[in-house]
C-alpha positions as CSV (number, residue, x, y, z in Angstrom):
1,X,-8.3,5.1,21.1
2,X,-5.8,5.4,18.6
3,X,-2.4,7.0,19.4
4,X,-1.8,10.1,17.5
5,X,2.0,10.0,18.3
6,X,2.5,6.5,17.0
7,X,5.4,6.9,13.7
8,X,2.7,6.4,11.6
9,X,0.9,10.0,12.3
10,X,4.2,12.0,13.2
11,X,6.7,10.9,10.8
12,X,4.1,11.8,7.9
13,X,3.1,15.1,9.6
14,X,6.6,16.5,8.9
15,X,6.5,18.1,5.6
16,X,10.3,17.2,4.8
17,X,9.2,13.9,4.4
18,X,6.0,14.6,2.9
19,X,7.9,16.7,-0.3
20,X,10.8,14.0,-0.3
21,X,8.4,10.6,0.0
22,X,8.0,9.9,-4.3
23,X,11.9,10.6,-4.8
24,X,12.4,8.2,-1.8
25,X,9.8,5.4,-2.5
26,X,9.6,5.3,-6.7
27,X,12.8,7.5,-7.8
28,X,15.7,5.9,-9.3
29,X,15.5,2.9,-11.5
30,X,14.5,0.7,-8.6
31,X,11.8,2.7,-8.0
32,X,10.5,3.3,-11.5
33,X,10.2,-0.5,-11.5
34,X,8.2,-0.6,-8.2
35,X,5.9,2.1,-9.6
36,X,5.2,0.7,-12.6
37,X,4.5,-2.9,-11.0
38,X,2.1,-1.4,-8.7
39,X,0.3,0.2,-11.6
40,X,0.2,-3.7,-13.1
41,X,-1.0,-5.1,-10.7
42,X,-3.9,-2.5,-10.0
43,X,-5.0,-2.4,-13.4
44,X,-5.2,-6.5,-12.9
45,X,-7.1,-6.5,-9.7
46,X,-9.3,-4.0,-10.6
47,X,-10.5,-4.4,-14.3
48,X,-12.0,-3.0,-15.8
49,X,-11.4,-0.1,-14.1
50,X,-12.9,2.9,-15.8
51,X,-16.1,4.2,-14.3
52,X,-15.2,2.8,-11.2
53,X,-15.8,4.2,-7.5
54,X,-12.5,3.7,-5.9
55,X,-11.5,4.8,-2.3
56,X,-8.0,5.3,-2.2
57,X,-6.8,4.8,2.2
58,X,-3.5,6.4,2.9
59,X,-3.0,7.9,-0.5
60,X,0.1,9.8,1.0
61,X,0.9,11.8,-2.4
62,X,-1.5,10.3,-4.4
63,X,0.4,8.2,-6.4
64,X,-2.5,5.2,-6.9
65,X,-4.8,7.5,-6.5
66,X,-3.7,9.6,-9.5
67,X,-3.0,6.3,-11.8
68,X,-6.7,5.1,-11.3
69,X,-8.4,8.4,-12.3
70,X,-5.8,8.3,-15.0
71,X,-7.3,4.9,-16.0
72,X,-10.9,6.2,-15.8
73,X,-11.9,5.6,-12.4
74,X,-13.8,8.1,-10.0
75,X,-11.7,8.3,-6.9
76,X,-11.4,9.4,-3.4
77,X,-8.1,9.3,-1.7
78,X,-7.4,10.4,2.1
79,X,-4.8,10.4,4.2
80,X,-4.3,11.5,7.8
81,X,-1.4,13.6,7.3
82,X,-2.0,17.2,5.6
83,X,1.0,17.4,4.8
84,X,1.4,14.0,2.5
85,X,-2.2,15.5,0.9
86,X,-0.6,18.9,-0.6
87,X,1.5,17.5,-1.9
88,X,-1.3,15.0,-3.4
89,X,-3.1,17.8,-4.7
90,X,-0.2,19.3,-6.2
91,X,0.6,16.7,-8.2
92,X,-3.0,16.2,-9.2
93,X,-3.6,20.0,-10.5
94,X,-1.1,18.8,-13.4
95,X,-3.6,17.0,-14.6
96,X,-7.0,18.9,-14.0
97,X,-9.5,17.0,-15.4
98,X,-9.1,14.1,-13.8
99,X,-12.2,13.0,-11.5
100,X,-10.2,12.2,-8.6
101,X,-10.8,14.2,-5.0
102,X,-8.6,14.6,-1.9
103,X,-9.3,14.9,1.9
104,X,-8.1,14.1,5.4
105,X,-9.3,11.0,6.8
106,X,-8.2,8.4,9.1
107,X,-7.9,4.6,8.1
108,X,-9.4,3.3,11.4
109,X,-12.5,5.1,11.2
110,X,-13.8,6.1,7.2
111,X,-16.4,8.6,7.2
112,X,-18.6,7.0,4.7
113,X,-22.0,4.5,4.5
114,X,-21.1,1.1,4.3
115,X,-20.6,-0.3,0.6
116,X,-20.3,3.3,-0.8
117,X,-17.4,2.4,-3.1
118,X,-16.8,-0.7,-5.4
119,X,-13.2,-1.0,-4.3
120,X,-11.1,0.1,-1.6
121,X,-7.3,0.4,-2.3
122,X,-4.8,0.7,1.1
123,X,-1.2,0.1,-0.1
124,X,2.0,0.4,2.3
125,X,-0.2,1.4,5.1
126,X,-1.7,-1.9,7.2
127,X,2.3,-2.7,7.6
128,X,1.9,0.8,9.8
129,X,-1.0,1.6,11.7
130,X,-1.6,1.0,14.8
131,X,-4.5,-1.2,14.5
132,X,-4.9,-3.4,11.7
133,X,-7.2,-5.0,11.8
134,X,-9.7,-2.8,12.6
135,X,-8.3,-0.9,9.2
136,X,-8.8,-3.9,7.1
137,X,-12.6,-4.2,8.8
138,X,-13.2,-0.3,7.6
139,X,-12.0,-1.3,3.9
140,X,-14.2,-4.4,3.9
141,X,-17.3,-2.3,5.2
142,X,-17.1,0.5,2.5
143,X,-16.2,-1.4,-0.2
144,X,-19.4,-3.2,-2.4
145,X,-16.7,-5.8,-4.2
146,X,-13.0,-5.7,-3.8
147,X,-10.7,-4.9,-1.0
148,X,-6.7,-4.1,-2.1
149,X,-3.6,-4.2,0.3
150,X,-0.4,-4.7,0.5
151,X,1.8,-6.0,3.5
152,X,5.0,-7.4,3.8
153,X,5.7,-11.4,4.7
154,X,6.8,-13.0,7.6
155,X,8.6,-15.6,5.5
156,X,10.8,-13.0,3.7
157,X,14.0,-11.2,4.0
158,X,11.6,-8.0,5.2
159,X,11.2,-10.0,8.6
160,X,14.8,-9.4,9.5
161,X,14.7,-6.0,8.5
162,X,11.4,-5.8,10.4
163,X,12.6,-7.4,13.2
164,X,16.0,-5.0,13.6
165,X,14.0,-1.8,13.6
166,X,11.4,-3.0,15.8
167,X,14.3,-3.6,18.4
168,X,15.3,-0.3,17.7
169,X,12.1,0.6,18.3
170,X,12.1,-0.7,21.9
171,X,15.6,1.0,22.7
172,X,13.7,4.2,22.1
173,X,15.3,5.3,18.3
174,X,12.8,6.7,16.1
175,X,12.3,4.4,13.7
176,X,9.4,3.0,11.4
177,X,9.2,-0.1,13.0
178,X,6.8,-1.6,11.0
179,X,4.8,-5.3,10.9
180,X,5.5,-8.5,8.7
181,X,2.6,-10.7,8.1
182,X,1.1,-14.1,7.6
183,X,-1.0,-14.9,4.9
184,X,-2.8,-17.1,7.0
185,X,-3.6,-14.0,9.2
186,X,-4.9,-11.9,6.2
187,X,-7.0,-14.0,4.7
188,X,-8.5,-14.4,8.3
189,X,-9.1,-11.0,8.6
190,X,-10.8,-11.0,5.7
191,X,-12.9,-14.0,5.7
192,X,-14.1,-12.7,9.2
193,X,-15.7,-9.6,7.2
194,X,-16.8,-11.7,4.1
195,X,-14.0,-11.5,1.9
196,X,-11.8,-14.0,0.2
197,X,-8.8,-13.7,-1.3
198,X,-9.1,-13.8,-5.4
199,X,-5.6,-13.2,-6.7
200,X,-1.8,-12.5,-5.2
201,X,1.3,-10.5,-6.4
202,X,4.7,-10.8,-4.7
203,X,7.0,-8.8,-5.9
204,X,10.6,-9.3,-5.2
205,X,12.5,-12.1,-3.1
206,X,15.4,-9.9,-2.2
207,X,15.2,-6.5,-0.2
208,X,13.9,-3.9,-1.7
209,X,17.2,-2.1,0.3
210,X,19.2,-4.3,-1.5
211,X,18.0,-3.6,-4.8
212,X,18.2,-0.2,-4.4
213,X,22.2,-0.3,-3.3
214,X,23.0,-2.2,-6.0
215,X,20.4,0.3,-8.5
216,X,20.7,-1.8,-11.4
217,X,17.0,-2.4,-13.3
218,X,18.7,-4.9,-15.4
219,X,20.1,-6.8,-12.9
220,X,17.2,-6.5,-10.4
221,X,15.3,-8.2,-13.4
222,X,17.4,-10.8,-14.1
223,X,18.3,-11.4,-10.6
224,X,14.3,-11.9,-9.3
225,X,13.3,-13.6,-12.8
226,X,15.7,-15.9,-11.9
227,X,14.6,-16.6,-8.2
228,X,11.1,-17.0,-9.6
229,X,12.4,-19.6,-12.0
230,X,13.2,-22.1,-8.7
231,X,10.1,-20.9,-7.0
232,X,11.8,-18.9,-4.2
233,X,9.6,-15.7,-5.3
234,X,6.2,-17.8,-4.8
235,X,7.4,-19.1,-1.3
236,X,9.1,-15.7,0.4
237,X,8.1,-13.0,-2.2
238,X,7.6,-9.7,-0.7
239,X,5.6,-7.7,-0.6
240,X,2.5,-9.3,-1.1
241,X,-0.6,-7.3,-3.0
242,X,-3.7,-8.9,-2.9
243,X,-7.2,-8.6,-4.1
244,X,-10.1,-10.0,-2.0
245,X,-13.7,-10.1,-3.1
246,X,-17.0,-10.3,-1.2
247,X,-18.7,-13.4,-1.0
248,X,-21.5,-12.6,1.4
């Protein structure tokens, strides 16, 4: 059974956070650049994307969800928390006509058939939930073709930062004491429900924190072009989005 007071359920109930998340995540120049990477690297996983049945897991405010439609594709985002969806829907009735619907739903159980959409998306969410891997089996089981996801690396600077709140964690502060992963471990998960990983993004080699302190597009550019240059971004780039296909 899956713990409804884990962070990942009660930090998102709160609607505070839930009205204050897209400043927090993709405002400032840092953030711009993080949104409009993510939009990328969707558009490259998943073209062509118009027409497309897309289930969006953990939308939280709808952000991918609301690019996608914008791009053509028929999509279904849900999220646990009520409180991230409003303000999903909000954002959405901006744009009307876009073919793009919103409900509650949990990632460890998805209330739809098996196969029912041609991709599942699940971005900054299997670093959270209490159960991985039995998310990343419900995203292999609805999804016909491709499978989405983000997570953060074990062999980054995000492990450290990882580590400290997790210790914080066990000293009883409230924190978001989330996962780093393996890429070995993924694509494990994922070849154990017929999937195999066709194409990875890793985005920065510094923290994210970091570039965000120092809130300088141009030299977060320069900075992580340069880092890529000596190969650091390929060996502890984070986070890693990846797109995995089925093969059975």
């Amino acid at each position: 059974m899956i713990d409804a007071e884990h962070y990942s359920y009660a930090v998102y109930a709160d609607p505070a956070t839930a009205e204050r998340f897209d400043a927090a995540r993709f405002g400032g120049p840092i953030g711009t650049l993080i949104a409009e990477a993510q939009e990328r690297v969707l558009m490259r996983f998943l073209s062509p994307v118009p027409g497309m049945e897309i289930l969006d897991v953990g939308t939280g405010t709808g952000r991918a969800a609301i690019v996608l439609a914008r791009r053509g594709a028929r999509v279904t985002g849900i999220d646990a928390s009520a409180e991230m969806l409003t303000v999903a829907a909000r954002r959405a009735q901006a744009e009307p006509q876009l073919p793009l619907t919103f409900a509650r739903g949990d990632a460890h159980s998805l209330a739809f058939p098996d196969r029912s959409f041609e991709a599942a998306v699940c971005l900054r969410v299997v670093m959270h939930t209490p159960d991985w891997r039995r998310v990343i089996g419900e995203l292999c089981r609805v999804a016909r073709r491709r499978v989405v996801i983000d997570y953060p690396a074990l062999a980054s600077a995000a492990a450290l930062q990882a580590a400290g709140r997790r210790g914080l964690a066990f000293a009883g502060r409230r924190v978001e004491a989330y996962r780093v992963f393996s890429d070995r471990v993924i694509r494990a998960a994922l070849e154990s429900r017929g999937f195999r990983i066709a194409g990875i993004d890793r985005q920065f080699v510094l923290p994210i924190t970091f570039h965000k302190a120092i809130g300088s597009r141009a030299f977060t550019t320069h900075a992580e072009g340069a880092l890529a240059a000596i190969g650091l971004l390929r060996l502890a780039g984070s986070p890693v989005t990846i797109v995995a296909e089925r093969v059975e």
